[in-house]
N, C-alpha and C positions, 0 to 999 in steps of 0.2 A: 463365642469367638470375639463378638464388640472388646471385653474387658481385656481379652489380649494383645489386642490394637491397641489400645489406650496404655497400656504398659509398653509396648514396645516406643510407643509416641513419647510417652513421657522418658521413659529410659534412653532414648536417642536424642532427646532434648538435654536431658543431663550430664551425657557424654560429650555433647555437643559444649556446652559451658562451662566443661571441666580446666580446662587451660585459659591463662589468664592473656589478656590485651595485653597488647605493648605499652600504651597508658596506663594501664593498670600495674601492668609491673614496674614502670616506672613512678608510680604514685608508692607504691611499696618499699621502695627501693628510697624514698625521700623521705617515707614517713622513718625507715627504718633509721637512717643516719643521722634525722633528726635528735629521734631517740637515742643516741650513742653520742652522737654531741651535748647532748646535755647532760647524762651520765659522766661523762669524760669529765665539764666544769663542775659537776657535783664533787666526784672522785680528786679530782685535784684544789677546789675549795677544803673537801675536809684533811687532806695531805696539808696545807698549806695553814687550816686550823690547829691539827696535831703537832706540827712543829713551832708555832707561835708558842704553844701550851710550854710547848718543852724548853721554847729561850725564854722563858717568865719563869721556869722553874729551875733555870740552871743559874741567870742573873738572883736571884734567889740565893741557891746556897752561897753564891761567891757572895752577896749580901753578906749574909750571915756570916760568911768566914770573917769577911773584914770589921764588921763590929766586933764578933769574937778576938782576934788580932788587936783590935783598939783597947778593946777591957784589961786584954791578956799583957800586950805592951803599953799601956798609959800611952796611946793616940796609934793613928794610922800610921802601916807603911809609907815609904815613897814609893816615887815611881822609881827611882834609882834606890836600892839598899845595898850596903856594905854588910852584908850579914852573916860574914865571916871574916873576923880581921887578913888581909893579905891575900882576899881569894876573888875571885874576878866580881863584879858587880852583877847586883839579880835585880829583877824586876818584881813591882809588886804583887805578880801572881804567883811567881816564886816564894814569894814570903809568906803567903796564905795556904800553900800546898798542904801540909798538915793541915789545914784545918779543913780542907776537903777530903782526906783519906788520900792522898798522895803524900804519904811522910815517907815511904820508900822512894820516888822519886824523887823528892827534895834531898835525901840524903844523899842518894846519888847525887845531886848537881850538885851538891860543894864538893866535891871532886873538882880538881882542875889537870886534867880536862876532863868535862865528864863524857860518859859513852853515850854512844847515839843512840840509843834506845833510850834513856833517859828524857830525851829531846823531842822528840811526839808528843802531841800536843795531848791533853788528857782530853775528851769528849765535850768537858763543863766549859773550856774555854772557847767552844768552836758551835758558832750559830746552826743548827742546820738549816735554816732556809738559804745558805750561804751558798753550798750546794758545791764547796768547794772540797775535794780529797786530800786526807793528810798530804801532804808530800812529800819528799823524801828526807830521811832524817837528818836532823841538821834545821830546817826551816821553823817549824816551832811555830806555826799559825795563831792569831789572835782574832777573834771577832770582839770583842770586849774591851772597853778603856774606860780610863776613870777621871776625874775631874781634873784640870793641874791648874785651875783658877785663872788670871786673866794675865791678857799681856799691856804692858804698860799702865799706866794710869798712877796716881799715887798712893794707893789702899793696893796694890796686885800684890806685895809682898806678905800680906795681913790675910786676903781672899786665897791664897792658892792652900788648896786641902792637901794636895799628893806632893811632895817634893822630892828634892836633890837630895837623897842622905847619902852620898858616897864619901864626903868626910866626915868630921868631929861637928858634934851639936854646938848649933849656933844660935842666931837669932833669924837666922834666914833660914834653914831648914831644918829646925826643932820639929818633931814633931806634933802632928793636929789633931786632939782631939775630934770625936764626934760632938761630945754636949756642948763643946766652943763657937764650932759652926754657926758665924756670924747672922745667918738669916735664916736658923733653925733646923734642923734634923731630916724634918716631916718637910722642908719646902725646898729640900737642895737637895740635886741630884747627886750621885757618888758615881755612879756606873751608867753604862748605856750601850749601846750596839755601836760601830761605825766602821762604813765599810773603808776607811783610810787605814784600820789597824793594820798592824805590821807580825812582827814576832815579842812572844813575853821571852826569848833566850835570844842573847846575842855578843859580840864583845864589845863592849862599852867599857871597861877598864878605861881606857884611854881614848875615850871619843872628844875632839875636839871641834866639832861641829856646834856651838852655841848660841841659844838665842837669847837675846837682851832684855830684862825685865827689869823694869821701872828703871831702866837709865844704867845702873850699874850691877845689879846682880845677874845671874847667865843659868840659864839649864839647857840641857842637850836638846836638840834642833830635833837628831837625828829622833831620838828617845821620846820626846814628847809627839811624834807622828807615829811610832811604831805604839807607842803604850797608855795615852792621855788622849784628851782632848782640852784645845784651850780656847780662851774666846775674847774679844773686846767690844767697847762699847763704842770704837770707831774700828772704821774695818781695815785704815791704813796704819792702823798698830799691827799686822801680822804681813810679813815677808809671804811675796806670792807662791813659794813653795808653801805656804800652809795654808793659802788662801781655805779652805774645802775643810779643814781641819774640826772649825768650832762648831759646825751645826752636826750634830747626832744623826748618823742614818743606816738605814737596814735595806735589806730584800722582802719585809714583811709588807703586803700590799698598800698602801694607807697608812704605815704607823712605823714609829721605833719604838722598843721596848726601853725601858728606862727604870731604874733602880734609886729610890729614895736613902738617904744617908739612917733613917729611920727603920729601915727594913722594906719598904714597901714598894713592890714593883707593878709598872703598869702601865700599857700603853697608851702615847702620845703621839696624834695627828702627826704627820711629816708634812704638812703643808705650813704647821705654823711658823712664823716668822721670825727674823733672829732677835727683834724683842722680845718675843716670846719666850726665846730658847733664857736668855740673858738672866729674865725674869726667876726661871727655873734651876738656875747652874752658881745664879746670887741673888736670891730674895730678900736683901736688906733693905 
């Protein structure tokens, strides 16, 4: 009969220590959240990795379109193109549309007018760490702009890569080779994130909003904030509506992605500073 004491002792002990403290449940209950908040910044580090991936690989093919485009037209688009005589003016992502597999929506936009489905933005133009929803159509979202060289100085007519071609080839907005690119291919930027972009479709047929470069030549104010970025080597060359315009920036933690005139895309600290940037946009 002792052994059966002794079980019942211990089995009443057991029962006894079956239910947890309220320390203890509250140790549980901390360790558990713990555990969940670090999951959580895991799970959202690698969300915020997969989307980096994907604006390196979309700055990418617009890369490639645009060298393609240069080979295909002997130099780059503008940022303004006339590329349909008498038909509203397109931006240069319009010009590269075929050469991303949107040749049916490029065909649609020479349409005048063209239809609003047309006018959604295709995926490749739109950052996702942006986190922003197409919106309704008509707006035409951009995360992506491209060089349009500097403002004032007396070389900015010689430096600007993207121009004005809404009229007849000049000496002002001929267009720019890539292999011309005054501080090399491999050392100047062409493309980059910035969260100032606007829309690649808009009307600008008749936009009379301009800004003054090197004293007497002009490009659209409007157009070079919705589709470029420009930059100077003093900061009271640009009109404080564009103050924010020349430094390149994203939503990506620590960085912008940036696209070499070369091909080569790859991110760059967002701490460095606008000689930095200066360096990178004109390496001569």
């Amino acid at each position: 009969m002792e052994w059966l004491g002794l079980a019942l002792s211990i089995s009443h002990f057991t029962m006894k220590r079956s239910a947890f403290t309220l320390l203890e449940l509250l140790v549980v209950i901390a360790v558990i959240s713990l555990l969940a908040s670090l999951l959580l910044v895991a799970v959202n580090r690698g969300r915020e990795t997969a989307r980096r991936t994907q604006c390196i690989s979309q700055q990418r093919e617009l890369t490639k379109a645009l060298i393609a485009y240069d080979i295909a037209n002997n130099g780059l688009p503008g940022y303004f193109n006339q590329l349909v005589p008498a038909q509203p003016i397109h931006s240069w992502a319009v010009a590269i549309f075929p050469m991303i597999g949107e040749i049916q929506r490029y065909n649609a936009l020479m349409g005048d007018p063209p239809p609003d489905e047309a006018l959604v933005s295709p995926a490749t133009l739109l950052c996702p760490s942006n986190r922003k929803p197409n919106p309704p159509n008509g707006e035409s979202p951009l995360a992506y702009v491209v060089n349009c060289g500097p403002v004032g100085g007396d070389n900015a007519r010689e430096l600007t890569l993207f121009r004005d071609r809404r009229s007849e080839l000049t000496s002002i907005n001929t267009k720019v080779k890539i292999e011309d690119i005054p501080g090399g291919a491999s050392n100047t930027i062409l493309l980059s994130e910035n969260l100032n972009a606007g829309r690649w479709h808009a009307d600008w047929t008749h936009a009379p909003d301009d800004l003054p470069i090197n004293g007497t030549n002009t490009r659209n104010r409007a157009a070079v904030r919705n589709l470029g970025f420009i930059w100077a080597e003093r900061r009271d060359y640009l009109p404080n509506s564009l103050a924010s315009v020349p430094r390149p920036s994203s939503n990506h933690p620590g960085a912008v992605i940036a696209a070499f005139a070369d091909g080569r895309v790859e991110p760059i600290n967002d701490d460095i500073d606008i000689s930095g940037w200066l360096k990178l946009v004109n390496p001569e």
